[in-house]
N, C-alpha and C positions, 0 to 999 in steps of 0.2 A: 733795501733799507740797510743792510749791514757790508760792511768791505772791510778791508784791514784797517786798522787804528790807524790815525793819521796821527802826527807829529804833534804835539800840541804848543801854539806857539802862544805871545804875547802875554804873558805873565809865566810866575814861578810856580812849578808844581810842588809845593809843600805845604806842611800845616801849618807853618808859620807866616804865609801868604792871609791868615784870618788872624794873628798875633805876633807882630815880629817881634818880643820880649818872648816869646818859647823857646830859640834856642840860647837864651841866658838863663832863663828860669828851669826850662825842664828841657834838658839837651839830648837825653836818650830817650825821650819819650817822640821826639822830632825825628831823631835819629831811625828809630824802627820803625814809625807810623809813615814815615815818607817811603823807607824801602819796601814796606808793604803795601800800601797801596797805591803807591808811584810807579812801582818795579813789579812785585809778584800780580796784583791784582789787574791794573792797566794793561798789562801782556798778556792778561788770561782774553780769549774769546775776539769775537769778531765784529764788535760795535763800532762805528766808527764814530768820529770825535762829537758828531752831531746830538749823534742818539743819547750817546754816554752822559754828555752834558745837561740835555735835557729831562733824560729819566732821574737822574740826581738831583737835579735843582726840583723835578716832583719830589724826590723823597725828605727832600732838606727842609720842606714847606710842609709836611706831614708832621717830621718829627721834631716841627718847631724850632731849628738850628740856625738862628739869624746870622750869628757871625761867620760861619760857613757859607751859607746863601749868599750873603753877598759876594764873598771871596771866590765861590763859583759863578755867579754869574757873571760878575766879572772878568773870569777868564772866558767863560759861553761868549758873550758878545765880541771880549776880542778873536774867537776862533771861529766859532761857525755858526751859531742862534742868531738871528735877526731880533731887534727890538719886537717887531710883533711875535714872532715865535717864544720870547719872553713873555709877554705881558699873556700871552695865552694860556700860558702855563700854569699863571697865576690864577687867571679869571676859573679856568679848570676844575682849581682846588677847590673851588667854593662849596662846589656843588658835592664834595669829598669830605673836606677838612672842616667846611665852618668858616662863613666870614669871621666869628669874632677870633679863630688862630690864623686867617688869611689877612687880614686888613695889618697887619705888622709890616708883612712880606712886601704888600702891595706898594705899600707907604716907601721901603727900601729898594725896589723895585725903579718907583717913579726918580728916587734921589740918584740911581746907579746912573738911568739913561739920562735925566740932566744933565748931570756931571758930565757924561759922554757929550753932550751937545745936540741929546735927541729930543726933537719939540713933540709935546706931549699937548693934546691926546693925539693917541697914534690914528692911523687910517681905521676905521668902523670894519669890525669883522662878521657882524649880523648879517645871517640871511633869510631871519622870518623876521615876520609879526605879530603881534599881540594876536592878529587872524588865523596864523597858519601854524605858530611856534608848539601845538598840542599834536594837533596833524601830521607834522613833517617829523618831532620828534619819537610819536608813537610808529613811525615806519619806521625809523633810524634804529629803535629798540631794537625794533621785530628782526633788525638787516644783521644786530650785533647779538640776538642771543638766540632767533628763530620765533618764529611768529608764533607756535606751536606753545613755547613754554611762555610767553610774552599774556599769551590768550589767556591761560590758567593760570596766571596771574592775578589778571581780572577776574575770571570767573569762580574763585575760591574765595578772594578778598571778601570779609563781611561788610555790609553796609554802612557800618561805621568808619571802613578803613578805607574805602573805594576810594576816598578823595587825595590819600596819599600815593596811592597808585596813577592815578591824572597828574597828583603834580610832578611825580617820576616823571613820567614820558615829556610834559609840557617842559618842567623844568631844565631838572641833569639833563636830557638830552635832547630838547629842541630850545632849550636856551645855549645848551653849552655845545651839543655833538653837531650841531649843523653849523657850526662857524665856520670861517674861514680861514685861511695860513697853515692849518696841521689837516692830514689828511687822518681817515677814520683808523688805519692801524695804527697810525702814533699816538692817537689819541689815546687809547685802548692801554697802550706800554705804557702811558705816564699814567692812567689809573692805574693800574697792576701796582707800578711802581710807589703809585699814592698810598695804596690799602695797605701794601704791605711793610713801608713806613711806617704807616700811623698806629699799628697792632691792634689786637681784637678784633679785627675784620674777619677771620677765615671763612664764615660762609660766603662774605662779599668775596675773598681772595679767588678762591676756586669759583664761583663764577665767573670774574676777570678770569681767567686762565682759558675758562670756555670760551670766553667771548676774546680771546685773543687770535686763539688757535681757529673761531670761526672766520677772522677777517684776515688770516694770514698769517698770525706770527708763529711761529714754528717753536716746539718746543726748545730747541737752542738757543735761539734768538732769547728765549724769557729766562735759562739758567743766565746766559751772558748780561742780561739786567743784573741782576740778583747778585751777580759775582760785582758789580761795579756799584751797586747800593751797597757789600759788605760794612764797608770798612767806615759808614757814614751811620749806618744804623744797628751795627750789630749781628752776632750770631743768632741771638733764638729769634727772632723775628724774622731773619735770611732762613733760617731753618724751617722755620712755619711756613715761607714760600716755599720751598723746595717741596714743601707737603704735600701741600696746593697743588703740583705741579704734577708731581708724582701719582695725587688721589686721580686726577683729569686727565691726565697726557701721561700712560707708562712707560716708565723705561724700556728703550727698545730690547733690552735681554727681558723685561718680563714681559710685556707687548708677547715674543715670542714665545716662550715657555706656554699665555695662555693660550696660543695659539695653534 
């Protein structure tokens, strides 16, 4: 999943690629933001151009950032996201953010890939049915967080809540995690990178964290998100993943020490 940053080509990488009246109105604010997160932050880690874009365009849909959204996805499409690897990302967040702060997105979304010449609706990503989408989802759970804690879930739930526990499994992920086009670790990275957008999530964050490291991503892999949502969402809310990270996955000098 990760290789050396590739080149990024077909648009400008700056901040003024979302307003080009910034470097007339606020020229050192261009000035530094471009060298920080064009220069310092882009060189940091080993995401490459796919990942980087993707996990950003989840955090830009979290924290509600339209005129950046577009101006990254638009650079996503011309370097390496597919249309459906777009619109996925989108459909994702629902189940995250809330159709009523996704339905914005969605809408900007659909105007990007016209403009581009992409006929909409794209090819069908479903791979249940209203039959199976409970079933196939509540395995999907169990594969991302262990069947173990998935059980005790259920089995703690009061009688009253039991039914939001079903629409977990049926919904968030046999509506959304059995799709197709993104496979299950990426999926996994663009929540991480959702929650940790959106803020107030930490108990949601640090279970993403688990459920990352259960399907593969490796601790590095998730500071190197983290280093490349900076500069789009912030320090204490990067800092609250780092936590996250740290609570779940220890650093390997303390890994050792308790070792």
């Amino acid at each position: 999943m990760t290789s050396n940053p590739a080149p990024t080509s077909g648009h400008s990488q700056t901040l003024a690629g979302g307003n080009p009246t910034l470097p007339q109105t606020d020229p050192e604010l261009v000035e530094y933001f471009d060298n920080f997160a064009f220069g310092e932050v882009l060189a940091h880690g080993n995401l490459d151009t796919r990942i980087r874009l993707m996990v950003q365009l989840a955090g830009l849909i979290a924290c509600q950032a339209q005129t950046l959204y577009r101006t990254v996805l638009d650079a996503a499409l011309a370097d390496a996201v597919t249309p459906v690897e777009a619109k996925e990302i989108v459909y994702q967040s629902v189940a995250y953010v809330g159709i009523g702060k996704v339905m914005d997105f969605l809408t900007i979304t659909n105007q990007v890939l016209t403009d581009r010449g992409v006929e909409l609706p794209l090819p069908g990503q479903s791979t249940t049915t209203a039959d199976t989408r409970a079933e196939r989802g509540l395995t999907v759970q169990k594969q991302i967080f262990g069947a173990d804690l998935i059980d005790q879930l259920y089995g703690t739930a009061p009688n009253d809540e039991q039914h939001i526990q079903r629409l977990l499994s049926a919904n968030c992920f046999g509506d959304h995690y059995t799709r197709g086009a993104l496979d299950l670790p990426t999926r996994e990275l663009l929540t991480f990178a959702m929650l940790v957008a959106y803020g107030g999530c930490d108990p949601q964050v640090r279970g993403h964290v688990a459920a990352n490291l259960n399907v593969g991503n490796s601790r590095e892999l998730l500071i190197d998100v983290l280093t490349q949502l900076l500069p789009y969402i912030g320090y204490p809310r990067t800092l609250n993943g780092l936590r996250a990270i740290d609570d779940v996955a220890a650093a390997p000098e303390v890994a050792q020490q308790a070792g």
